[in-house]
ROKE-662850 format. One record per residue (C-alpha): residue in one letter; x, z, y. Coordinates in steps of 0.2 Angstrom, whole numbers, plus 5000, padded with zeros to 4 digits. Layout:
BEGIN
aXZY;...
END
This chain:
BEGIN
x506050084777;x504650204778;x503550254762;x501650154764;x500950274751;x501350454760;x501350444777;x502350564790;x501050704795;x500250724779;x499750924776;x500251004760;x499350954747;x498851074734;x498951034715;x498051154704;x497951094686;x496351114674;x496151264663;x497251394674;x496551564673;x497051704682;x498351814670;x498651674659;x500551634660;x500951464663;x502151344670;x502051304691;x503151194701;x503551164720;x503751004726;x504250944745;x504950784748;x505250764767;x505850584770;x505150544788;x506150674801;x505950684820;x507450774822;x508750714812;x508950584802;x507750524790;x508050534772;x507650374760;x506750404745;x506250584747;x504350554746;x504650484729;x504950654721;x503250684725;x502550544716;x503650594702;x502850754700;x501250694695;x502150664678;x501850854678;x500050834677;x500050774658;x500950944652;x499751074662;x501051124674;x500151184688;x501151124706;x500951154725;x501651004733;x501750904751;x502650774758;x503350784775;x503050954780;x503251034797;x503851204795;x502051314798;x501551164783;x503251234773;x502851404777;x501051394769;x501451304753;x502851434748;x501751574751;x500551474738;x501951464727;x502451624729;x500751684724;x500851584708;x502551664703;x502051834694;x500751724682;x502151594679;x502951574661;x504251434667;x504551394686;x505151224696;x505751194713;x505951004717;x506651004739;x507050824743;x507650794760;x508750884775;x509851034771;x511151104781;x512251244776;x512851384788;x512951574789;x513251604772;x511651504766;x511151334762;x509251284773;x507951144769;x507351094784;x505651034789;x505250874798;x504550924816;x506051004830;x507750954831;x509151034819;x509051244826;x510451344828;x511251454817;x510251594826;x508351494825;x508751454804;x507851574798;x506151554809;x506251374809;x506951314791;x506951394775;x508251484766;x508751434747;x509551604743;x507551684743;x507251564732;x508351574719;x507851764718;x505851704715;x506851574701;x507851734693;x506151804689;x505951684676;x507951674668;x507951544656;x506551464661;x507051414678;x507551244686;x508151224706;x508051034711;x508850984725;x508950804732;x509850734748;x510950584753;x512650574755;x512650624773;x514150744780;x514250784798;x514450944809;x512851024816;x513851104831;x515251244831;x514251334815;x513451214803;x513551064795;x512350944786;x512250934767;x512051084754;x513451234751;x513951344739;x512451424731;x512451604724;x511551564707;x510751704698;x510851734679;x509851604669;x509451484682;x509651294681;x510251174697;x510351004698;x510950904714;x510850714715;x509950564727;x508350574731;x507850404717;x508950504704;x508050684706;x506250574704;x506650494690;x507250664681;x505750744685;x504650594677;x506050564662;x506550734658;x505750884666;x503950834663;x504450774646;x504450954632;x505850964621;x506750824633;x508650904638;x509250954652;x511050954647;x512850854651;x512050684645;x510750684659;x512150714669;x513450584667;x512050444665;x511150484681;x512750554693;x512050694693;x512750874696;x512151034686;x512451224686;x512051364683;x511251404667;x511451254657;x511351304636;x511551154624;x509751084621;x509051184635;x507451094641;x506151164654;x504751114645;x504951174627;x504151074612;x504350944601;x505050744610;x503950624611;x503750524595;x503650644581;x505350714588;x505950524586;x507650514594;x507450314594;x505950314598;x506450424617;x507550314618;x506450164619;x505050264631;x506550304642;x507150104639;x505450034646;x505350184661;x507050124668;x506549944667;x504849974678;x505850084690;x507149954692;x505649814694;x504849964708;x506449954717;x506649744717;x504849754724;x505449874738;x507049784743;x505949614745;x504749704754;x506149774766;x507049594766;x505149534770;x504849674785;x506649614791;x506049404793;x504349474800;x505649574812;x506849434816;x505449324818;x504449434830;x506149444840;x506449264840;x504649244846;x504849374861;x506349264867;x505749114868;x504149194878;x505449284888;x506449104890;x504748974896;x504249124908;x505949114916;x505948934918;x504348964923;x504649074937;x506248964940;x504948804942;x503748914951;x502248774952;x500348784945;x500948674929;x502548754924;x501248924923;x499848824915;x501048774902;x501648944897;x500049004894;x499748854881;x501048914874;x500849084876;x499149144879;x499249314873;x501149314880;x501949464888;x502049364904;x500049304902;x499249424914;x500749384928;x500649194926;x498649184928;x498849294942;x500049184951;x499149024946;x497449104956;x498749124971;x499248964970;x497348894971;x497049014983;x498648984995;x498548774998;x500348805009;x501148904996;x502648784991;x502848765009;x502848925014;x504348974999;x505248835005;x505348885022;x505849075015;x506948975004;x508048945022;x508449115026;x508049075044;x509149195055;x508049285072;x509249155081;x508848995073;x506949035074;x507049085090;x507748895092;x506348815085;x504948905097;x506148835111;x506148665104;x504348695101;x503948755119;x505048605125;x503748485118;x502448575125;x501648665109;x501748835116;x502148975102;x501549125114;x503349195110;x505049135109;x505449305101;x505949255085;x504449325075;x503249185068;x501449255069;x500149155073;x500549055089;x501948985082;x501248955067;x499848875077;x501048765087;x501948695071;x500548635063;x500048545079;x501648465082;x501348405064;x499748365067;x500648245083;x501848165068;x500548125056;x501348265045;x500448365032;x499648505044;x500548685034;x501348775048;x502948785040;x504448715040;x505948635031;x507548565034;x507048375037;x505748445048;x506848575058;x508148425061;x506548315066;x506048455077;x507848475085;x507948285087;x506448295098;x506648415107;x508448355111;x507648215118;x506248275127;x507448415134;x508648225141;x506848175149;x506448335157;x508348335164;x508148175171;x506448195180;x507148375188;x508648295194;x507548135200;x506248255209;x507348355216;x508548225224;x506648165228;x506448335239;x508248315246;x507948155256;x506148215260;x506948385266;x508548285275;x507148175281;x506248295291;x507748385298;x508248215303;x506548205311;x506548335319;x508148315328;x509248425316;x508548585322;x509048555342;x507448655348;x506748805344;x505048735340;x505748625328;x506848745317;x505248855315;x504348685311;x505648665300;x505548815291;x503748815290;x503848695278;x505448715269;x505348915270;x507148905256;x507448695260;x509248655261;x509448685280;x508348835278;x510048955282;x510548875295;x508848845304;x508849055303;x510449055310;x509948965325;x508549045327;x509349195329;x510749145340;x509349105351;x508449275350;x510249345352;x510249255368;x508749335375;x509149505369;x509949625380;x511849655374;x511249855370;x509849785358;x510949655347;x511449795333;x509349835330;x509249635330;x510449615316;x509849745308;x508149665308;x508749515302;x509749605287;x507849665282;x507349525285;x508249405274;x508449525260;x506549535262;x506249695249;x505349855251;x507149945252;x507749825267;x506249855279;x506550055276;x508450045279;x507849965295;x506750095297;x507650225297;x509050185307;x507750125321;x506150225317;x505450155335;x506450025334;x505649865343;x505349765326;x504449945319;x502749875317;x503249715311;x504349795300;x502749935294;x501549785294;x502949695281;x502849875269;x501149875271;x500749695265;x502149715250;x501249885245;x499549785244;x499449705226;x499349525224;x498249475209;x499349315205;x501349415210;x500549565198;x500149415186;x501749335187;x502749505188;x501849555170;x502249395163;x504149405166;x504149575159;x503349515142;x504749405141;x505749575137;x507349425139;x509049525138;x510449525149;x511349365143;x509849295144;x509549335163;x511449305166;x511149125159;x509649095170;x510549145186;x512249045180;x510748885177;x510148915194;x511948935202;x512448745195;x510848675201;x511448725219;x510048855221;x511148985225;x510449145216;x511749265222;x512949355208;x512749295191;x512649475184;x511049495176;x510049575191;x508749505199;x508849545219;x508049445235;x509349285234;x508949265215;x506849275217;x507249155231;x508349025220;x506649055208;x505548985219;x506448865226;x506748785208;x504748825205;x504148715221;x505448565216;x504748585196;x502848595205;x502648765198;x501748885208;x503148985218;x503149165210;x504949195210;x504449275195;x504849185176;x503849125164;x504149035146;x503648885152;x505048905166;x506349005156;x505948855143;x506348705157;x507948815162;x508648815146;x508148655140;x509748585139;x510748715131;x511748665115;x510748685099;x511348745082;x510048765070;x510248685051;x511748545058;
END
């Protein structure tokens, strides 16, 4: 736990005690305690030798102290200190905090930067063996302080934390111990005159002493406390260790406090973390509202306020994640714009994609069921859909096959009339008004069996080759023609034909761009032609390729469905086509 009274960052603070003149001797301390590291690890207690040192104050010992010191802050106060020394009768270093040992030295380090090399000690740390040569300038009078914890691990291949063998000089005193041990030394004996510094201090406070250690020998001399009253120092000592034991009950509550505050905090953010989830899991304008009730300065506040205006502000949302909640696959969607189409709510597209046609389209079909008008979809609604559409598909089977066994007996009518195509007037009336009926081929056969007849035998090759253009009816059979009888006796009929295809027809173009929005891919085609192929429409090869025989088979299905005769597709046609093929969405 962190000291509340010096806090990390402070600069040096310099400590000049009243009635100091310059070539006066006197006594002067240095004090750091660095508790509060970046780099390393922090070390408890050390700010307290600092406190400590204010005992100094009553016996007129002038001190430059700090607490958490970076290493320009170190730098500074030692050059203070160093100042001092020539004027000093006695001299104290108190270091409280990080050393490492390495190179033949022991280093205090500062509390800014990460634990330097062995190379970077000496710009970046400070050095104990210069201070114990600033110490030797006063032998007998000189005290080294020097206060850690019990930490002991390697600082790379060429130090390791913790302080070393020091090389002590003649007449100085070191003690080593914990940082709460070193402070209440200072306080107790140090800043007390007369008050030893001798084996009894250490074995009562653990700690560890060296150097220049004389029996009796105190750093401040004069008489103890109490008219040299040993009792009597016994008792000041007595009541000092009862108030630093009462300090350090009041710090371990506070910690245990800081810890409930902690566990409490946590507790809080878990349970903020936990409705937010359920929240989200919920996902509806009351589950948010309610965590913000209970959380209004939550960590999730800002994100549930902002989904609740979304909510307001998007009437379909819950539809809408429902739908998305499906995971609708380009197939199965492409399903529901056929079933759509099937019913006649046209979804400009049966492409998978659901802009704004199809959008358009299920709301109205909702509309049509007295449904909740949200342009989305979910399972009960997909299977209603189907269902419908299954239906409706029956009903448009059974009126194509009713109409066009309708057109077969007027078509067998007529032929019938007509004497079964016996003269050559009648099998061009014929023809005129069944162009692709079902006696349409054979009508053409007779036909040209009879222009056979009146051609001379040395013309009937050019005649079937007209007939070949003819029938197949397309730019590329007129030019075959052509060029195998460039003045051939059907040339201008055939150049007229050319000409006629050439010139642009506002509803073929129409219809020709139509189909090609479709963008249908070959299955789809294939499917088509094999759909034409069982209706008896006889579109040619089921390959995918659209020729003269499939455009044919196109109309002729158009004329029976009362569609104008293209021989080009739409989705309204592709839609009738398919309309009975089997359905797989969400069964």
């Amino acid at each position: 736990m962190r000291s509340t009274g010096l806090k990390q960052g402070v600069a040096a603070v310099l400590i000049l005690m009243a009635g100091v003149l310059p070539g006066r001797a006197e006594d002067i301390a240095l004090v750091i305690g660095n508790r509060n590291y970046t780099g390393a690890a922090d070390v408890a207690g050390a700010d307290r030798v600092v406190e400590a040192a204010g005992a100094l104050r009553d016996r007129q010992v002038g001190a430059v102290a700090g607490v958490d010191l970076s290493q320009a802050e170190m730098r500074g106060l030692l050059a203070q200190f160093e100042q001092m020394v020539p004027l000093a009768d006695g001299l104290l270093v108190v270091l409280a905090g990080r050393f490492v040992q390495g190179g033949g030295d022991t280093w205090f380090l500062p509390v800014d930067g990460d634990v330097p090399g062995l190379t970077g000690l000496a710009s970046q740390s400070l050095a104990l063996s210069p201070l114990l040569r600033l110490l030797a300038t006063a032998p007998g009078r000189a005290v080294l302080v020097l206060a850690t914890d019990e930490r002991d691990a390697a600082q790379g291949p060429f130090l390791h934390d913790g302080i070393g063998p020091l090389d002590v000089p003649q007449g100085v005193s070191v003690v080593q111990g914990d940082p709460k041990t070193v402070a209440r030394l200072l306080r107790d004996v140090l800043a007390v005159p007369g008050a030893p510094l001798d084996g009894r201090v250490a074995r009562d406070g653990g700690l560890r002493l060296s150097g220049y250690l004389p029996e009796g020998h105190a750093f401040l001399p004069g008489d103890v406390p109490g008219g040299g009253d040993p009792a009597a120092l016994e008792d000041a000592k007595a009541r000092i260790d009862r108030l630093e034991t009462r300090l350090e009950q009041a710090e371990r509550q506070a910690e245990r406090a800081q810890q409930s505050v902690q566990q409490a905090a946590d507790a809080l953010a878990a349970a903020d973390q936990a409705l937010w989830a359920d929240s989200r899991s919920i996902d509806s304008g009351d589950a948010y509202r309610r965590y913000l009730g209970t959380f209004p300065e939550g960590r999730f506040a800002a994100d549930a306020r902002t989904v609740i205006r979304d909510i307001r502000d998007e009437p379909a949302r819950a539809a809408r994640l429902a739908e998305e909640a499906l995971k609708l696959t380009r197939e199965q969607r492409q399903e529901i714009q056929r079933d759509l189409s099937i019913l006649g709510f046209n979804t400009r597209g049966i492409d998978g994609i659901f802009g704004a046609g199809t959008r358009s389209a299920i709301s109205r079909w909702q509309a049509s069921r007295d449904q909740r008008e949200s342009g989305y979809l979910d399972r009960p609604t997909i299977r209603q859909l189907a269902t419908q559409a299954e239906r409706r598909a029956g009903e448009l089977k059974a009126e194509e096959e009713a109409r066009q066994e309708e057109l077969r007996r007027a078509d067998n009518a007529y032929w019938q009339q007509l004497g079964e195509g016996r003269t050559e007037s009648a099998l061009r009336s014929y023809l005129d008004r069944y162009p692709d009926g079902q006696w349409a081929n054979t009508a053409r056969d007779r036909l040209a069996q009879i222009e056979s007849d009146r051609t001379p035998t040395s013309d009937r090759a050019e005649l079937l080759a007209w007939r070949r253009a003819m029938s197949q009816d397309s730019e590329d059979s007129y030019r075959t023609y052509l060029r195998a009888y460039p003045r051939g006796a059907f040339m201008s009929d055939a150049q007229a034909r050319l000409k006629e295809m050439a010139r642009p027809d506002p509803q073929q173009e129409a219809a020709r761009a139509g189909e090609d929005r479709l963008n249908l891919p070959t299955a789809g085609l294939r499917a088509i032609e094999d759909r034409l192929d069982k209706l008896g429409l006889e579109p040619g090869t089921v390959d995918g390729t659209f020729d003269a025989q499939t455009r044919r088979a196109i109309r002729q299905y158009q004329r029976r469905a009362d569609m104008p005769p293209t021989g080009y597709l739409s989705e309204a046609l592709v839609v009738r086509l398919l309309a009975d093929a089997v359905r797989n969405i969400l069964r």
